[in-house]
Every structure is written in structure tokens, then in C-alpha cells.
C-alpha positions as CSV (number, residue, x, y, z in Angstrom):
1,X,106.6,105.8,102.8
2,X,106.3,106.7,106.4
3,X,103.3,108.2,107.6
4,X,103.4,111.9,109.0
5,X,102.7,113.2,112.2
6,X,101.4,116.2,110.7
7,X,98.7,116.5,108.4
8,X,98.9,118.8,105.2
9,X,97.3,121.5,106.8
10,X,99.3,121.2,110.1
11,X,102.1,121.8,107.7
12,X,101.2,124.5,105.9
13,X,100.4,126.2,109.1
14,X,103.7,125.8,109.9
15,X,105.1,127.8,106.6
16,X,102.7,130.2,106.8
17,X,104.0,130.8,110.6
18,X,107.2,131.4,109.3
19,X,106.5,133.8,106.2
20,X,104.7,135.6,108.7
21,X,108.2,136.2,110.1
22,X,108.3,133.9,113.2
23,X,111.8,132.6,113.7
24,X,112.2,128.6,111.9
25,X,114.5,127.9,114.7
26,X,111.6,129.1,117.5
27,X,108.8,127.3,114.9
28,X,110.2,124.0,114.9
29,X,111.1,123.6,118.3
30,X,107.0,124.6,119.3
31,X,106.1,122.3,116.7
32,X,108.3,119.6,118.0
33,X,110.3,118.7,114.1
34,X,113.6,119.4,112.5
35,X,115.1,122.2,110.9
36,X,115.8,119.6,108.3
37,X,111.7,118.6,108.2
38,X,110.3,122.2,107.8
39,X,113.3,122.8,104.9
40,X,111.7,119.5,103.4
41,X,107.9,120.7,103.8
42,X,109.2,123.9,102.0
43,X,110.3,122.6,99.1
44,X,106.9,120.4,98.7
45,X,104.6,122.2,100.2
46,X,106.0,126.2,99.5
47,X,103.1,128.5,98.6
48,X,100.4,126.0,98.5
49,X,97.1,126.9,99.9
50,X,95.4,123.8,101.7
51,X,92.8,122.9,99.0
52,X,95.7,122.6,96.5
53,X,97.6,120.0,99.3
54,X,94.2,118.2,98.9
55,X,94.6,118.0,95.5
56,X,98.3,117.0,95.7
57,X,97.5,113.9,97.7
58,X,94.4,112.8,95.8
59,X,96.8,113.2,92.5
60,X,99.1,111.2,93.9
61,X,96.8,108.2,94.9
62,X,95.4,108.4,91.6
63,X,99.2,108.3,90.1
64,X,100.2,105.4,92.1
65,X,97.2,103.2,91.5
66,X,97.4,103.6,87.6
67,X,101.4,102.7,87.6
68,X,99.6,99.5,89.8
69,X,97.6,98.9,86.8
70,X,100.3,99.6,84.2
71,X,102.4,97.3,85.4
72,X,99.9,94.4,85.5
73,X,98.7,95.4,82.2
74,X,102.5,94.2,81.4
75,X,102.9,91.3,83.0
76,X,99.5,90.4,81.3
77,X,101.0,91.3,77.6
78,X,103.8,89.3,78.4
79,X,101.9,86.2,79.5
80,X,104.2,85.4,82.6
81,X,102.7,83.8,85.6
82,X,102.2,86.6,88.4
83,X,103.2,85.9,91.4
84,X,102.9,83.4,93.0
85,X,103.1,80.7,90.2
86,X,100.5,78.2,90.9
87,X,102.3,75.5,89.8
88,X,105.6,76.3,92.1
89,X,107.5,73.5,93.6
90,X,110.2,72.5,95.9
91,X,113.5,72.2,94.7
92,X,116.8,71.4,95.9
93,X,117.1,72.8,99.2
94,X,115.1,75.3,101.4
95,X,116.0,78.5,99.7
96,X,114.0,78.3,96.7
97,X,111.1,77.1,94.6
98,X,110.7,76.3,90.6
99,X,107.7,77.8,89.1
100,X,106.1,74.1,87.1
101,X,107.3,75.4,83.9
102,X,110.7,75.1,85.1
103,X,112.2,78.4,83.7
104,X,112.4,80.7,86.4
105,X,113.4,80.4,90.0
106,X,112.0,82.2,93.3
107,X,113.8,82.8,96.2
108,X,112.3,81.8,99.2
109,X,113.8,85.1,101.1
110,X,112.5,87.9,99.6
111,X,110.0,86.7,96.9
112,X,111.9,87.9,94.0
113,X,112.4,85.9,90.9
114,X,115.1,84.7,89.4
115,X,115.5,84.5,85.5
């Protein structure tokens, strides 16, 4: 995901600017973003106060590194070499590799393997 010019708080500055009845039009073109942008930051951010935005990002850090571990957790149960198979070979050509136990393929473009 990209990263924002504007920090949590720099955004919620911005909504509370314009519940305060400044003009969105006026708003975004001091602030130097989108009508589209602020309609976005709305819908996330709406009503928040900055220690909740705090929360909100350390919530989602926390989600995202558990799905990390989920998904390991499954390729563990399922005993499949990660990636990359240590046992991968050449085969037939530049645009892809056979993983040792020859039932599974990776391509050499994008990384992703081929069943």
C-alpha cells in the first residue's frame, strides 16, 4: 500500500476543519489533496479522535503479521517446501525451474508456482 503524505493526525485535522464548517472545496485545495482523498479519509477516518487512529494502525500491524503467521502455519501442516525449494533445478529452457522432487514447477518471472 502506498505510503501517505499525511499522517493520521494531519488527517483528522483535516475532517475536523471541515465539520467545523470550512468549505471541502477551499480545505483540499490548502491542504494540497483531492476531493476524492478527503471523501476517502471520511469514510476511514469519520469521527475518530487521534488516539483511536493510533489504535487503528497498531490493530492493523498486529492483523497483518498474524495472517503472516497463519499462513506459514499452513504451509507447515501441509509439508510443502516454502519458497524457494532448496533442491530447485534448471529445466528445459530459461523460464522455469523444477523444485528436486519434480512435482511442481516455478516460473522464473514472477516466482509463482505452478501445480
Amino acid at each position: 500500500m502506498k505510503k501517505s503524505r499525511f499522517t493520521e493526525e494531519q488527517i483528522i485535522g483535516f475532517l475536523k476543519q471541515a465539520e467545523a464548517g470550512m468549505p471541502i472545496k477551499e480545505l483540499c485545495r490548502n491542504g494540497g489533496f483531492s476531493d476524492a482523498t478527503f471523501y476517502k479519509w471520511r469514510a476511514r477516518f469519520g469521527g475518530m479522535q487521534v488516539s483511536e487512529a493510533q489504535r487503528l494502525r497498531e490493530l492493523e500491524s498486529e492483523n497483518a503479521k498474524l495472517k503472516r503467521l497463519l499462513a506459514e502455519a499452513h504451509l507447515d501442516m501441509l509439508g510443502k517446501p516454502t519458497w524457494p525449494c532448496a533442491g530447485a533445478r534448471r529445466a528445459s529452457g530459461p523460464s522455469t525451474s523444477v523444485c528436486h522432487c519434480n512435482w511442481r514447477r516455478q516460473s522464473a518471472r514472477c516466482g509463482a508456482w505452478i501445480l
